[in-house]
PDB file of N, CA, C and O in Angstrom:
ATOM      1  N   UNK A   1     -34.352  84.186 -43.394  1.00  0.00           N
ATOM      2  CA  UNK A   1     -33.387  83.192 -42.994  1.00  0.00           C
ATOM      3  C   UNK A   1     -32.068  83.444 -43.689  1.00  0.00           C
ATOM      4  O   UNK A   1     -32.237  83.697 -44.882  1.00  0.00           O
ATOM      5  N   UNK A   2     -30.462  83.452 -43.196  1.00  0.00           N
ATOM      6  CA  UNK A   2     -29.539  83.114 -43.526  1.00  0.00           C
ATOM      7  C   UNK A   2     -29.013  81.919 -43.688  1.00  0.00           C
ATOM      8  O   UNK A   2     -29.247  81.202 -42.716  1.00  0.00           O
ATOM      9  N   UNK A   3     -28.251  81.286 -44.716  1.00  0.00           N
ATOM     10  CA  UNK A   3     -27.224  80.273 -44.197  1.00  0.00           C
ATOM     11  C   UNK A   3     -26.085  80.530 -44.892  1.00  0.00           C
ATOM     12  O   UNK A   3     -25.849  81.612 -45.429  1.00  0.00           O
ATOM     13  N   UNK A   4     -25.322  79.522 -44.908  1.00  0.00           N
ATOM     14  CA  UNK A   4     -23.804  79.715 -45.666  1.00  0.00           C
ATOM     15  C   UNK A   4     -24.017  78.560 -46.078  1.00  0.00           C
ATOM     16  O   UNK A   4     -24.898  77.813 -45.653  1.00  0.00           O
ATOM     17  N   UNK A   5     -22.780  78.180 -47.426  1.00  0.00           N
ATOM     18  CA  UNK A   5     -22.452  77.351 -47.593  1.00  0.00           C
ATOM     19  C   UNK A   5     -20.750  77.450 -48.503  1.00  0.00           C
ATOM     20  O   UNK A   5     -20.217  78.531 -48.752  1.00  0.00           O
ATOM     21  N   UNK A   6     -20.337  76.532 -48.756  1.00  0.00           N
ATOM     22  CA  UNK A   6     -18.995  76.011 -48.908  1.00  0.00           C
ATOM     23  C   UNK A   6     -18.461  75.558 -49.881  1.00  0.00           C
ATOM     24  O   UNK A   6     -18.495  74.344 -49.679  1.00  0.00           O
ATOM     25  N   UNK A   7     -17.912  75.753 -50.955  1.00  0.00           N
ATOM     26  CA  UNK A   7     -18.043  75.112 -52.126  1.00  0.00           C
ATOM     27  C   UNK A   7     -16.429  75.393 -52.384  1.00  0.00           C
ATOM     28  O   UNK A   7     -15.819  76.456 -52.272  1.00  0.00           O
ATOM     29  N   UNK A   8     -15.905  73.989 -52.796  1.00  0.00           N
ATOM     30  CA  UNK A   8     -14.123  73.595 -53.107  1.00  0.00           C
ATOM     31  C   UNK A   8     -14.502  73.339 -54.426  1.00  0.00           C
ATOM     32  O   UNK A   8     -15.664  72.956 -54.559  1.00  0.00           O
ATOM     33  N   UNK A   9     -13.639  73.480 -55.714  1.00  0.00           N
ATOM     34  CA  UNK A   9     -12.964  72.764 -56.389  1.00  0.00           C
ATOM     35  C   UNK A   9     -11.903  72.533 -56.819  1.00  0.00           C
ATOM     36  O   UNK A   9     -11.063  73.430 -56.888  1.00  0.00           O
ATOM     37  N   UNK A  10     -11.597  71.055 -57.296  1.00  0.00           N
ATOM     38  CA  UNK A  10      -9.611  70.904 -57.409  1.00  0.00           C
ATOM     39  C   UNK A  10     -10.012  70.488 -59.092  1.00  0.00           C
ATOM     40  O   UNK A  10     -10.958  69.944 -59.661  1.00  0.00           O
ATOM     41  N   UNK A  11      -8.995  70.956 -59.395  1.00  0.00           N
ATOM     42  CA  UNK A  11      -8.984  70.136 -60.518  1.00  0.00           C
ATOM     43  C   UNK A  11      -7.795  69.660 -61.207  1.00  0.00           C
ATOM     44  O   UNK A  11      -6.998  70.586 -61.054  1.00  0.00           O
ATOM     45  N   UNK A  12      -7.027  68.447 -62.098  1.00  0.00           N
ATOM     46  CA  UNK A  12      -5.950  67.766 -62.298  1.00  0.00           C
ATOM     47  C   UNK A  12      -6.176  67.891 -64.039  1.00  0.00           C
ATOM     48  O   UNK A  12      -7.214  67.905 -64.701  1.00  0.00           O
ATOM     49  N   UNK A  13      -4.998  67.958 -64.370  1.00  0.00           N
ATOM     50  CA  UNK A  13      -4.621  67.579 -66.370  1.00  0.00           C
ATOM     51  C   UNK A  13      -4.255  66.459 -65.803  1.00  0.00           C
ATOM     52  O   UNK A  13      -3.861  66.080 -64.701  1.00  0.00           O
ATOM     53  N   UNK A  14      -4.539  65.924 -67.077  1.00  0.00           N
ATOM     54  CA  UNK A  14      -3.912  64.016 -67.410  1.00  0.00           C
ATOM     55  C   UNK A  14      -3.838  64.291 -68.760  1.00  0.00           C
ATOM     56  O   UNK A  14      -4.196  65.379 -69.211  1.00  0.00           O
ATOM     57  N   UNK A  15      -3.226  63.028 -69.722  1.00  0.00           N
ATOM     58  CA  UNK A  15      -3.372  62.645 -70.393  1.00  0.00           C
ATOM     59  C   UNK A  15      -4.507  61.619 -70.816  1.00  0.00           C
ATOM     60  O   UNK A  15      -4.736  61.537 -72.023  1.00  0.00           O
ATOM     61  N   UNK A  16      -5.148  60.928 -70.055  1.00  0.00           N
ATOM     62  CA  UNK A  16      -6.195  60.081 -70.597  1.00  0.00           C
ATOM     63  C   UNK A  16      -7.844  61.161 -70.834  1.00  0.00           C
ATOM     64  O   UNK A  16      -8.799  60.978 -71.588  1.00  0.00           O
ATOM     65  N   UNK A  17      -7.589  62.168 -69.900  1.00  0.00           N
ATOM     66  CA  UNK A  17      -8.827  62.841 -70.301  1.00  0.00           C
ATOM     67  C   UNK A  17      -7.920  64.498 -70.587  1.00  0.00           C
ATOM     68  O   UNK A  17      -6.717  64.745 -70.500  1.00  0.00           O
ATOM     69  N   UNK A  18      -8.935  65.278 -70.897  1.00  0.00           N
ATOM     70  CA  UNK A  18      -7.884  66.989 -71.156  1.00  0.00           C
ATOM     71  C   UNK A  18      -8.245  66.995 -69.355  1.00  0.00           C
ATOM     72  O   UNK A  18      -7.186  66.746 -68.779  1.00  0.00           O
ATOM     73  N   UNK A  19      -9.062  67.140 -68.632  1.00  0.00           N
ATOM     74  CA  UNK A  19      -9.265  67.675 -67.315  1.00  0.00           C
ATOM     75  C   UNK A  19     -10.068  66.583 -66.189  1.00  0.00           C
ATOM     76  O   UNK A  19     -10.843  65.727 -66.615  1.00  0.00           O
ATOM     77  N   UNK A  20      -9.829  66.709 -64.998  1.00  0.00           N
ATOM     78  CA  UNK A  20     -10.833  66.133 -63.646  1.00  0.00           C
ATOM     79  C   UNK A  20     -10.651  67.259 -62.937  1.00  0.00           C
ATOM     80  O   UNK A  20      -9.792  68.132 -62.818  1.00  0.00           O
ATOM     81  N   UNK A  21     -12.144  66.879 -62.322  1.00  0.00           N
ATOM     82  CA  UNK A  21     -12.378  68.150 -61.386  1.00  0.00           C
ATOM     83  C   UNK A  21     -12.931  67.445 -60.189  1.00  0.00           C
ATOM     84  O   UNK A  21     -13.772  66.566 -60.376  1.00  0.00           O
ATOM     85  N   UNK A  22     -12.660  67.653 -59.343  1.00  0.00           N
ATOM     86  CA  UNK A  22     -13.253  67.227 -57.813  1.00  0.00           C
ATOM     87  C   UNK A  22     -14.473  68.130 -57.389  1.00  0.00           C
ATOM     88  O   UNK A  22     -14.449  69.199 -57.999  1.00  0.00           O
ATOM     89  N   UNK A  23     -15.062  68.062 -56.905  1.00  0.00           N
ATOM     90  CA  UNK A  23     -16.078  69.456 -56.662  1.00  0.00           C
ATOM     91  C   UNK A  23     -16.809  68.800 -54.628  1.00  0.00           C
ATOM     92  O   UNK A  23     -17.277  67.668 -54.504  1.00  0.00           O
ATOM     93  N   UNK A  24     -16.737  69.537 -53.709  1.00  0.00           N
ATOM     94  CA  UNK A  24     -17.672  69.417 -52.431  1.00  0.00           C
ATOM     95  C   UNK A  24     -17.947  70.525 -51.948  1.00  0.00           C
ATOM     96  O   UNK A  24     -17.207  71.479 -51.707  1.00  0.00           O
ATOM     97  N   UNK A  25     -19.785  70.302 -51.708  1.00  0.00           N
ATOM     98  CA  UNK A  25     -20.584  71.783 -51.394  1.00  0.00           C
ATOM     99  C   UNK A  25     -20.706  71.096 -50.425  1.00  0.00           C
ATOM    100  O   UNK A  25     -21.176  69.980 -50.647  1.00  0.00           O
ATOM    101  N   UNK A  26     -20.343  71.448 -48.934  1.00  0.00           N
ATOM    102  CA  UNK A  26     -21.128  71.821 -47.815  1.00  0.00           C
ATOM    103  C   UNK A  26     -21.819  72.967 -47.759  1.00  0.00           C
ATOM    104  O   UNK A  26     -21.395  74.122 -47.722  1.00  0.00           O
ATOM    105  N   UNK A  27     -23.281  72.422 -47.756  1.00  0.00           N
ATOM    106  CA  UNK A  27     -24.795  73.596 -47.468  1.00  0.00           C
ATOM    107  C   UNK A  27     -24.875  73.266 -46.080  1.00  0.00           C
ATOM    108  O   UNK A  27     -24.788  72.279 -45.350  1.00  0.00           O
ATOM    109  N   UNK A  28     -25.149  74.949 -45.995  1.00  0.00           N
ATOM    110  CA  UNK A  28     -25.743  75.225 -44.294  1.00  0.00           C
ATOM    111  C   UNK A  28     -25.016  74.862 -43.383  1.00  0.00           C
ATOM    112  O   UNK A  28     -25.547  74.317 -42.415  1.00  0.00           O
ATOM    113  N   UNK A  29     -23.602  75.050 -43.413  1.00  0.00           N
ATOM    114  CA  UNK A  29     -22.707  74.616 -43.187  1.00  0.00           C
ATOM    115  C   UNK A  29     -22.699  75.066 -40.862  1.00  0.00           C
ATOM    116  O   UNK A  29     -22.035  74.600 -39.936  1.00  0.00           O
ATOM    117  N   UNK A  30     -23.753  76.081 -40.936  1.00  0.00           N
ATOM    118  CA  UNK A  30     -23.975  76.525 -39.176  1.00  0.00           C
ATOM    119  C   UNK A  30     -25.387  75.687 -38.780  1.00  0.00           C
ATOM    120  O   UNK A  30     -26.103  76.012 -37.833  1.00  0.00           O
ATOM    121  N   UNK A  31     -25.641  74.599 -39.642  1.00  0.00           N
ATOM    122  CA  UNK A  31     -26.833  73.887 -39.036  1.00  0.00           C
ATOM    123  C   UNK A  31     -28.066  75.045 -38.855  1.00  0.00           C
ATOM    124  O   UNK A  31     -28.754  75.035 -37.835  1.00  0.00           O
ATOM    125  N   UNK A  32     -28.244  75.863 -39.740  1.00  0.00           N
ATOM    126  CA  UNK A  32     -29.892  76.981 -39.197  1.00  0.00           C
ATOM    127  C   UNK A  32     -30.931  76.200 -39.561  1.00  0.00           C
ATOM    128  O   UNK A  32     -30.969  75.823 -40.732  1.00  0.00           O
ATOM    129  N   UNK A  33     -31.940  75.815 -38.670  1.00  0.00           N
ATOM    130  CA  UNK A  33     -33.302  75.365 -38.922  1.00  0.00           C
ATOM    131  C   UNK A  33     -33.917  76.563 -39.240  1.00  0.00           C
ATOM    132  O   UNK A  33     -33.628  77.689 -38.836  1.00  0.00           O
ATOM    133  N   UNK A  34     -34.745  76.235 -39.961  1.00  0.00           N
ATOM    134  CA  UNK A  34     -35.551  77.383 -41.088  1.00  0.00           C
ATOM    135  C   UNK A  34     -36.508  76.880 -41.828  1.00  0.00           C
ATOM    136  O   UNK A  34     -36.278  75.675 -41.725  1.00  0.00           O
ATOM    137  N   UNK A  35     -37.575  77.002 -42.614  1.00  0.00           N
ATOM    138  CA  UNK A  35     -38.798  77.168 -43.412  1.00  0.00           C
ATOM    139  C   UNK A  35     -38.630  77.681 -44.123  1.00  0.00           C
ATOM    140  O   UNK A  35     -38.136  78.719 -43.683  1.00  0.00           O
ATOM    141  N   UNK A  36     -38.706  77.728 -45.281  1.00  0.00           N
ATOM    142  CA  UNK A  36     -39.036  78.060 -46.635  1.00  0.00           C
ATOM    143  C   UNK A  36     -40.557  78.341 -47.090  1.00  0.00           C
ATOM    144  O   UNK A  36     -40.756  79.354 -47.760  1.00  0.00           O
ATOM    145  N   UNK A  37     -41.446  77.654 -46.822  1.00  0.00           N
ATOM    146  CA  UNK A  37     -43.123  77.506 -47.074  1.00  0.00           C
ATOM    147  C   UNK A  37     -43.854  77.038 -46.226  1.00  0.00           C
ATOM    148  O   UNK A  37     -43.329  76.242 -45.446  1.00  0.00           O
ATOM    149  N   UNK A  38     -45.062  77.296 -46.089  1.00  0.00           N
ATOM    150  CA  UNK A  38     -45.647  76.963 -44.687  1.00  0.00           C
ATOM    151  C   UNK A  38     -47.497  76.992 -45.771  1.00  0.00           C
ATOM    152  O   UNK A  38     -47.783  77.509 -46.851  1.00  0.00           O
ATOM    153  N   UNK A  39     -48.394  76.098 -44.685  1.00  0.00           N
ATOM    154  CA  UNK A  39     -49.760  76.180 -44.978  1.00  0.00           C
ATOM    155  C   UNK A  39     -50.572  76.112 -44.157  1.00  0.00           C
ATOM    156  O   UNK A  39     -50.047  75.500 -43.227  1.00  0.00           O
ATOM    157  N   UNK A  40     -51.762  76.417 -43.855  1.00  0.00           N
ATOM    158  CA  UNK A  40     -52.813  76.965 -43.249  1.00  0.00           C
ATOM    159  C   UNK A  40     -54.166  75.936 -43.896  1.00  0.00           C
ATOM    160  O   UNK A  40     -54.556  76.303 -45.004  1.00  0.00           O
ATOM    161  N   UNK A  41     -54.845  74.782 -43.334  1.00  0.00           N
ATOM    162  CA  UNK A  41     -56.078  74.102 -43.767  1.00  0.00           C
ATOM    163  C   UNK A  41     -57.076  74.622 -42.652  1.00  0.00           C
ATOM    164  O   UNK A  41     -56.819  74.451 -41.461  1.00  0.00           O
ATOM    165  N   UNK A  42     -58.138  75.216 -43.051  1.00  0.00           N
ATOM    166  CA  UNK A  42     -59.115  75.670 -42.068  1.00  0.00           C
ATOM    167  C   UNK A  42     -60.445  74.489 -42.836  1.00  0.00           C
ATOM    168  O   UNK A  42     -60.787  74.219 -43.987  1.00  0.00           O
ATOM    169  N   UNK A  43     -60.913  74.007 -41.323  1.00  0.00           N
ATOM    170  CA  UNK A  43     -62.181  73.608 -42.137  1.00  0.00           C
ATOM    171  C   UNK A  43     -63.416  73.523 -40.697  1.00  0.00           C
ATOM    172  O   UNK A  43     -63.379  74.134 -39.629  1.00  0.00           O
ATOM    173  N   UNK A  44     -64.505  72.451 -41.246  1.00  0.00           N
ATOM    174  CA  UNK A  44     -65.175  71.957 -40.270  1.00  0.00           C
ATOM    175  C   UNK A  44     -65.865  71.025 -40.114  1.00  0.00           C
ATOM    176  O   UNK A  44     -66.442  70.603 -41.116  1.00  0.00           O
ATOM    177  N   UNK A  45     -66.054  70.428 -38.989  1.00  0.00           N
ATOM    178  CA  UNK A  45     -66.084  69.029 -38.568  1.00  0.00           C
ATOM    179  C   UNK A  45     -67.237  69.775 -37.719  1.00  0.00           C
ATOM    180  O   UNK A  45     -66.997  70.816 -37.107  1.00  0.00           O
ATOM    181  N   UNK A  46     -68.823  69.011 -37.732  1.00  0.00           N
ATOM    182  CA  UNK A  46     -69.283  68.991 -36.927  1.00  0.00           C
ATOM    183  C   UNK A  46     -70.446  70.556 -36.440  1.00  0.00           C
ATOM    184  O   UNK A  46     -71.115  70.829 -35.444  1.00  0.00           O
ATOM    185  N   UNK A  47     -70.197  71.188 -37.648  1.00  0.00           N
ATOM    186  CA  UNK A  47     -69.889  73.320 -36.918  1.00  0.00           C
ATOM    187  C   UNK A  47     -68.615  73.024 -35.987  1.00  0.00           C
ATOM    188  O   UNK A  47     -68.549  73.645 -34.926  1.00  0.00           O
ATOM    189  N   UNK A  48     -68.048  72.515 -36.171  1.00  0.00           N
ATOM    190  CA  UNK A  48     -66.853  73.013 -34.929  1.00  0.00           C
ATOM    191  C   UNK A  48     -65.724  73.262 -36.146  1.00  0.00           C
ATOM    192  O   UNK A  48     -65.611  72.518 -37.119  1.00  0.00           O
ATOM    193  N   UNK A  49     -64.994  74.337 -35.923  1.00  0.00           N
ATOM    194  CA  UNK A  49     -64.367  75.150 -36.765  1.00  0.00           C
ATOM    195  C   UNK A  49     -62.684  74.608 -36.562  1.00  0.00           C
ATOM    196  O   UNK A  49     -62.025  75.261 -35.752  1.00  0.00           O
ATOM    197  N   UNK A  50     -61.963  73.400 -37.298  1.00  0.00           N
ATOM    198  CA  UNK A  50     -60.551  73.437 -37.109  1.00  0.00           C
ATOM    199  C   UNK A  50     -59.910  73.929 -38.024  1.00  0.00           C
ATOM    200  O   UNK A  50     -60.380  74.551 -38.976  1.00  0.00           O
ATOM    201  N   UNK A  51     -58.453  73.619 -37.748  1.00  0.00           N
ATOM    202  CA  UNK A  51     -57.284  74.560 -38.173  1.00  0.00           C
ATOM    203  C   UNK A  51     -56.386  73.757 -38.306  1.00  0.00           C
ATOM    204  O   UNK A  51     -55.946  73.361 -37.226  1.00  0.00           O
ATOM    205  N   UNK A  52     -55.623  73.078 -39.734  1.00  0.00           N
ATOM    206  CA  UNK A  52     -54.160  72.384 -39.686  1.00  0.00           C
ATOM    207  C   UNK A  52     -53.398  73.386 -40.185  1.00  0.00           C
ATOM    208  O   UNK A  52     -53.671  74.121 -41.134  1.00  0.00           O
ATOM    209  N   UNK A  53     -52.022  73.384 -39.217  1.00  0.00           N
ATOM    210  CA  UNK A  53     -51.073  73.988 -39.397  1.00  0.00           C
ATOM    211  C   UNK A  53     -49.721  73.569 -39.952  1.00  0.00           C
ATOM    212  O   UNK A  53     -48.953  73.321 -39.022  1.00  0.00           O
ATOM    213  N   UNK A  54     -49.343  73.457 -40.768  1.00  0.00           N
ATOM    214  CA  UNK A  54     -47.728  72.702 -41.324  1.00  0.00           C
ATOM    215  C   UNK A  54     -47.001  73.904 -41.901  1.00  0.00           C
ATOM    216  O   UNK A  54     -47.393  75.014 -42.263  1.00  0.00           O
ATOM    217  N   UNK A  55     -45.511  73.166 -41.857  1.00  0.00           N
ATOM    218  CA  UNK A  55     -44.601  74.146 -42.888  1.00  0.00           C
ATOM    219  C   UNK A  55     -43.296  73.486 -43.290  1.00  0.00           C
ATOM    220  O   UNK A  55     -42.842  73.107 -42.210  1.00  0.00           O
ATOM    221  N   UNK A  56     -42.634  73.217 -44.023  1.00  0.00           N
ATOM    222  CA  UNK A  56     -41.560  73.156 -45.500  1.00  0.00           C
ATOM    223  C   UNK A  56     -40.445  73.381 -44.733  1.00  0.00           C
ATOM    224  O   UNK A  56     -39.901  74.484 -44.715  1.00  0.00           O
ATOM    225  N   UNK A  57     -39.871  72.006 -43.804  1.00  0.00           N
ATOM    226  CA  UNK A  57     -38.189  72.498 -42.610  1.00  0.00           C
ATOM    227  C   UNK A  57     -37.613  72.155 -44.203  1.00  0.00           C
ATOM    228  O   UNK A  57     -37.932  71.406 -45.127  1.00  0.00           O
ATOM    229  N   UNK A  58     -36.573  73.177 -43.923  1.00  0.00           N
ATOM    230  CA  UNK A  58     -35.412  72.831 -45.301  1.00  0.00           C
ATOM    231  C   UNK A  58     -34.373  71.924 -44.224  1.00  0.00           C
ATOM    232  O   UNK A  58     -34.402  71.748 -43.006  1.00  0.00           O
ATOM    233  N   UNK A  59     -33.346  71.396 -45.448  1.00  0.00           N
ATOM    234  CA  UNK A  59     -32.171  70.550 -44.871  1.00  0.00           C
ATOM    235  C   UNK A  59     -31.392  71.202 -43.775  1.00  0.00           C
ATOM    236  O   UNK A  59     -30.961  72.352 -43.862  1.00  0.00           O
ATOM    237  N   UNK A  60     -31.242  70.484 -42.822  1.00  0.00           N
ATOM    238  CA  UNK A  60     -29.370  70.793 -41.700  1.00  0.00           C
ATOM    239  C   UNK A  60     -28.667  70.943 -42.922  1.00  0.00           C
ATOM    240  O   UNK A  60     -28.766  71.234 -44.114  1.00  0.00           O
ATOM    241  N   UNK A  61     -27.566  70.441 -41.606  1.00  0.00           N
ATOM    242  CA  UNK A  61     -26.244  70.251 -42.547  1.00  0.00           C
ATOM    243  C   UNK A  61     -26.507  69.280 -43.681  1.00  0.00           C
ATOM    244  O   UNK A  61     -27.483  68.533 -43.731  1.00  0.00           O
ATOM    245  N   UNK A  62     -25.302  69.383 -44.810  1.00  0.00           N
ATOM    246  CA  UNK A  62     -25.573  68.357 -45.845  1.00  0.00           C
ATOM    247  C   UNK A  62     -24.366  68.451 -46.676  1.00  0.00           C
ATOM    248  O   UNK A  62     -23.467  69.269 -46.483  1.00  0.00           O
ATOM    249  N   UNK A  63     -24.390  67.591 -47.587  1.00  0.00           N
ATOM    250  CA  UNK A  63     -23.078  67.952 -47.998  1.00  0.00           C
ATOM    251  C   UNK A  63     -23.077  67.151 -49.975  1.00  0.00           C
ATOM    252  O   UNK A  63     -24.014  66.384 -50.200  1.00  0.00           O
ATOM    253  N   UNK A  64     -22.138  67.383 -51.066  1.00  0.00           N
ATOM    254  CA  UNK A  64     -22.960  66.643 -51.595  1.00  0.00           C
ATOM    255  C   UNK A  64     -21.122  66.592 -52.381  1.00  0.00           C
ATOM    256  O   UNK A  64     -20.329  67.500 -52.128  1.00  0.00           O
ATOM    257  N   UNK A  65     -20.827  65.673 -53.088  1.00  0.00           N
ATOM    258  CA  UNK A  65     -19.151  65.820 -53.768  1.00  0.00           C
ATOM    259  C   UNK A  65     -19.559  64.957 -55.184  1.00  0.00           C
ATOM    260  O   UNK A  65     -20.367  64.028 -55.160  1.00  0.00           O
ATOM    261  N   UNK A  66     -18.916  65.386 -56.327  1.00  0.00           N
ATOM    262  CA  UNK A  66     -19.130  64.941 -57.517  1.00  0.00           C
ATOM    263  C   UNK A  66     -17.702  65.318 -58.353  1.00  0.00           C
ATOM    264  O   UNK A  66     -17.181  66.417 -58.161  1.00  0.00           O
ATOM    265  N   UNK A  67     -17.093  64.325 -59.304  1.00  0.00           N
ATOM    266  CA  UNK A  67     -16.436  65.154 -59.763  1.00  0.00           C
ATOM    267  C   UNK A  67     -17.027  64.614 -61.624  1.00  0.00           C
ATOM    268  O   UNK A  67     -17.871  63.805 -62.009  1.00  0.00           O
ATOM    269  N   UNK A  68     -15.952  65.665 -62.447  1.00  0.00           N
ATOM    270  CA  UNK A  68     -16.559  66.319 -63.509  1.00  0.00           C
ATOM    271  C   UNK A  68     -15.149  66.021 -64.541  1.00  0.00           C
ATOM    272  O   UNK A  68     -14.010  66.342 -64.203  1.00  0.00           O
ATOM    273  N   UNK A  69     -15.504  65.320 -65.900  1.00  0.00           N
ATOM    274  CA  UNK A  69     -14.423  64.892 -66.470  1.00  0.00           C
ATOM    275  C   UNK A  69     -14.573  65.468 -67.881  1.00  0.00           C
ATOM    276  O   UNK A  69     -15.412  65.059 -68.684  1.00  0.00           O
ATOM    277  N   UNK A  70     -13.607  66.546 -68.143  1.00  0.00           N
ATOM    278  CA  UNK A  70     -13.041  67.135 -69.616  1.00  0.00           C
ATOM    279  C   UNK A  70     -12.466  66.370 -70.569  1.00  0.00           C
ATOM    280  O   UNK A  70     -11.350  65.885 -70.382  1.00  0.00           O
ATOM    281  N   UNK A  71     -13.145  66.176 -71.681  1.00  0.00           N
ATOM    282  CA  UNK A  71     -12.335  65.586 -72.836  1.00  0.00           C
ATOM    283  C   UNK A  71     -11.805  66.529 -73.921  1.00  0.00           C
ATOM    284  O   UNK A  71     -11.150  66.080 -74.862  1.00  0.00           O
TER     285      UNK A  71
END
């Protein structure tokens, strides 16, 4: 699997702190559906032989912004 993602930061001097920083990651920024991990339950019911199948969708789009303060 590929994806992209996006990552800004700004950052400002002041006087009340030494630094601010703005920070926004847009992940997966082309929407790829994808898996990461997947599992396989075999069992049985009966002698009759089943099979569960699942797997691990990672996130769409998403996005996440925080900022970050220097003293």
């Amino acid at each position: 699997y590929f994806v992209s993602n996006l990552n800004f930061y700004y950052s400002v001097k002041t006087k009340l702190v030494s630094e601010i920083g703005f920070i926004l990651s847009l992940n997966n920024i082309f929407n790829a559906k994808y898996e990461s991990n997947a599992w396989v339950y075999p069992y049985y019911y009966e002698n009759v032989k089943y099979e569960l199948n699942g797997y691990y969708p990672q996130a769409e789009f998403n996005f996440m912004a925080g900022i970050s303060l220097k003293f």
